[in-house]
N, C-alpha and C positions, 0 to 999 in steps of 0.2 A: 605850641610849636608844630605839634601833627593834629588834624581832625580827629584819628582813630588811632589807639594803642598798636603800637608796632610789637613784634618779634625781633629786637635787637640782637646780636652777637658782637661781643669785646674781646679782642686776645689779650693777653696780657693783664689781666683787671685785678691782678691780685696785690695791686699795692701803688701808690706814686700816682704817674697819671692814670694810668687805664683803668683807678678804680673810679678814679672822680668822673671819669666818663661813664663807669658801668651807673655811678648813685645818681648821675646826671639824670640820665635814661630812666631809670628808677622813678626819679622826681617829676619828672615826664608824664609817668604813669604808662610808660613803656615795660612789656616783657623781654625784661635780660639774662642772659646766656653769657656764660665766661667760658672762654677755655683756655687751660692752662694745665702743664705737666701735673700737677697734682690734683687740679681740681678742686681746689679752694676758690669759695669766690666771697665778695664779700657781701655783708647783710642783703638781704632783699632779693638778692643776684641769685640765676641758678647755675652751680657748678659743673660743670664736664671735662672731663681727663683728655692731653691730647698734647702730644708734641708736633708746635706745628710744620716742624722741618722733614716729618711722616705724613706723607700724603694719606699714606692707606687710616692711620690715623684719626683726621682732619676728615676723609668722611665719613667714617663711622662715630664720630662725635658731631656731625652736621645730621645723620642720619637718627639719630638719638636726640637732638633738639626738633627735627622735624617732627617727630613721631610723638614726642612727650607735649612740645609747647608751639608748634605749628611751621609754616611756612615766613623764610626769614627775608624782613624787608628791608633792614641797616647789618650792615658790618663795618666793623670796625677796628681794622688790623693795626695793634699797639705793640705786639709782642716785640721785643728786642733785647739785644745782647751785646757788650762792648767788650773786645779782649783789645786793650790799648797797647800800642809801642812805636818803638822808632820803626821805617818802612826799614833798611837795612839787618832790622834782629827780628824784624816780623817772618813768624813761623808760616809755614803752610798751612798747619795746626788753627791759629788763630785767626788767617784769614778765611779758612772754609767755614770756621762754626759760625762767626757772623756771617754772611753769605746766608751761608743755610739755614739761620732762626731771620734774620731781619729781609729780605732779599727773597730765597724760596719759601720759605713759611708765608709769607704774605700771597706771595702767588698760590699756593696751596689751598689757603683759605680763600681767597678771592675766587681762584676758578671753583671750587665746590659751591660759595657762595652766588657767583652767579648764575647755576645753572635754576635754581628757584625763581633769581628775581626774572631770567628770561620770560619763565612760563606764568608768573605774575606780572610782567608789564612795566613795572616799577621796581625802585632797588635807591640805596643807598650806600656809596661804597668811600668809606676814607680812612687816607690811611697816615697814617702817624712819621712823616721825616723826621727829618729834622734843620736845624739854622745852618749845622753843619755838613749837610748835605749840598749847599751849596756855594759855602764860605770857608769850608777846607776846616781841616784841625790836624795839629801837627801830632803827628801820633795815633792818628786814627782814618789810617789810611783805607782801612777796610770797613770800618763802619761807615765812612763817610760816603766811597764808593755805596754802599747797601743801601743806602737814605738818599742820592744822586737818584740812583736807578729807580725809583719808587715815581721818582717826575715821570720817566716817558713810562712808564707801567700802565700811571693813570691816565696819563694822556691818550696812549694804544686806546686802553679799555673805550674811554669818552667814545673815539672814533669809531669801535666796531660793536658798541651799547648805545651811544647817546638816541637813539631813532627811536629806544625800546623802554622809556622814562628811567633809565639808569644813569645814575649820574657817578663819577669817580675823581676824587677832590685827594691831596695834599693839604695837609694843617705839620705846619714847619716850626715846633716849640724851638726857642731858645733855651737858657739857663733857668731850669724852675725849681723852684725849693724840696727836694725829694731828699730820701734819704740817702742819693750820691751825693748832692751838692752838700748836704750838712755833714757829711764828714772831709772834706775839703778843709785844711788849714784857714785861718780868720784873715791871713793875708793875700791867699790866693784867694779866696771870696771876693774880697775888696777889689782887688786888679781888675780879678772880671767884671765887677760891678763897676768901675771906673769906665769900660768899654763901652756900655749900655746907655744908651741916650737918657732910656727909663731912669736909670739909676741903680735898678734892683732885681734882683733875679724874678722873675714871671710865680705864679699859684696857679698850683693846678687847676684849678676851678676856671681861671681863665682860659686853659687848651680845651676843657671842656664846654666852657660854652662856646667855642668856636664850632667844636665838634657837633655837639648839638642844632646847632644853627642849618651846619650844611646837611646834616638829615633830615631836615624840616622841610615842610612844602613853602617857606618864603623861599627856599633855594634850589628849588626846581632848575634855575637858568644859570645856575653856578655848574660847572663842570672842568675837569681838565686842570683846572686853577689849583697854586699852590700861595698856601695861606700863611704867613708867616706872622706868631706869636711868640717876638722876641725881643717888644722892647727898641725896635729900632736897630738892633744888634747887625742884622744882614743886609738891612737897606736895598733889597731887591737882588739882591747875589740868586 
């Protein structure tokens, strides 16, 4: 996938997709970096503490991956958060903490992240929407907003990077087998699974090797693009 061993960084890795990303990277033969409020990361992965909705945070855990395992060439912004409801009982409450983990923590990591790949030339930046970012979900007024905005983020970024081999990509999962979808009742699985051309909720392993893919030098000429692994689910929404 790469000539040489990268310096990866994963938010979110500690479970569901963003770990199949961090073992992805891993199987690569890439050095990977998690961060996440605890600081768990899993096998293989090195772990660093960081909330990424704390910018001051976010770089002193970039600052302590530099230092420890080098200069970082992928990032890869997973972390998120869902407080679901109707738009009429949705809190203030709820709408800011999504906002502020999915929404500004990505921007957080992103700008700390790119200020390395500037002065390397090179960079790899994607970030994790989602189907309902741009297919709506009733009840998730504010996640969906947080996953919308992530399209013109990377697009910005392309525009005011792409000259400098930094490229900044959307990968748009649908319904994937994680430990939210498996506590889902067997009926509402079904329904949804009804909607999917696929037939069936997406595996991890599939968001990551998308992920993988656009960190790669065959995707040098990918940029701006939002990638949608849903099964058919969004049809270009």
């Amino acid at each position: 996938m790469s000539s040489t061993p990268r310096i990866v960084v994963v938010t979110g890795a500690s479970r569901g997709i963003g770990e199949a990303i961090a073992q992805a990277f891993v199987a690569n033969g890439d050095t990977v970096a998690a961060l996440s409020r605890t600081g768990e990361a899993p096998e293989g992965v090195h772990g660093f503490a960081a909330d990424v909705a704390d910018p001051a945070a976010v770089d002193a855990a970039f600052t302590e991956i530099e230092k420890q395992l080098g200069a970082v060439e992928v990032l890869v912004a997973n972390a998120g958060v869902t407080r679901d409801g109707l738009l009429m009982r949705m809190s203030d409450e709820d709408f800011d903490a999504v906002i502020d983990v999915n929404l500004k923590g990505t921007f957080h990591v992103v700008r700390r992240a790119s200020k390395g790949m500037i002065r390397l030339r090179r960079g790899r930046i994607v970030m994790i929407g989602s189907v309902v970012g741009l297919y709506g979900g009733a009840g998730q007024v504010n996640y969906s907003a947080s996953k919308a905005a992530l399209v013109g983020m990377a697009r910005s970024i392309t525009r005011e990077l792409g000259g400098r081999g930094i490229t900044a990509n959307v990968v748009a999962p649908g319904f994937v087998e994680t430990q939210m979808t498996a506590v889902l009742p067997e009926e509402t699985q079904k329904s949804y699974q009804a909607a999917i051309p696929a037939g069936r909720f997406g595996h991890v392993d599939e968001i990551a090797g998308v992920v993988t893919f656009l960190a790669s030098d065959a995707a040098a000429y990918v940029s701006g693009a939002v990638i949608p692994v849903d099964g058919g689910l969004g049809m270009g929404h």
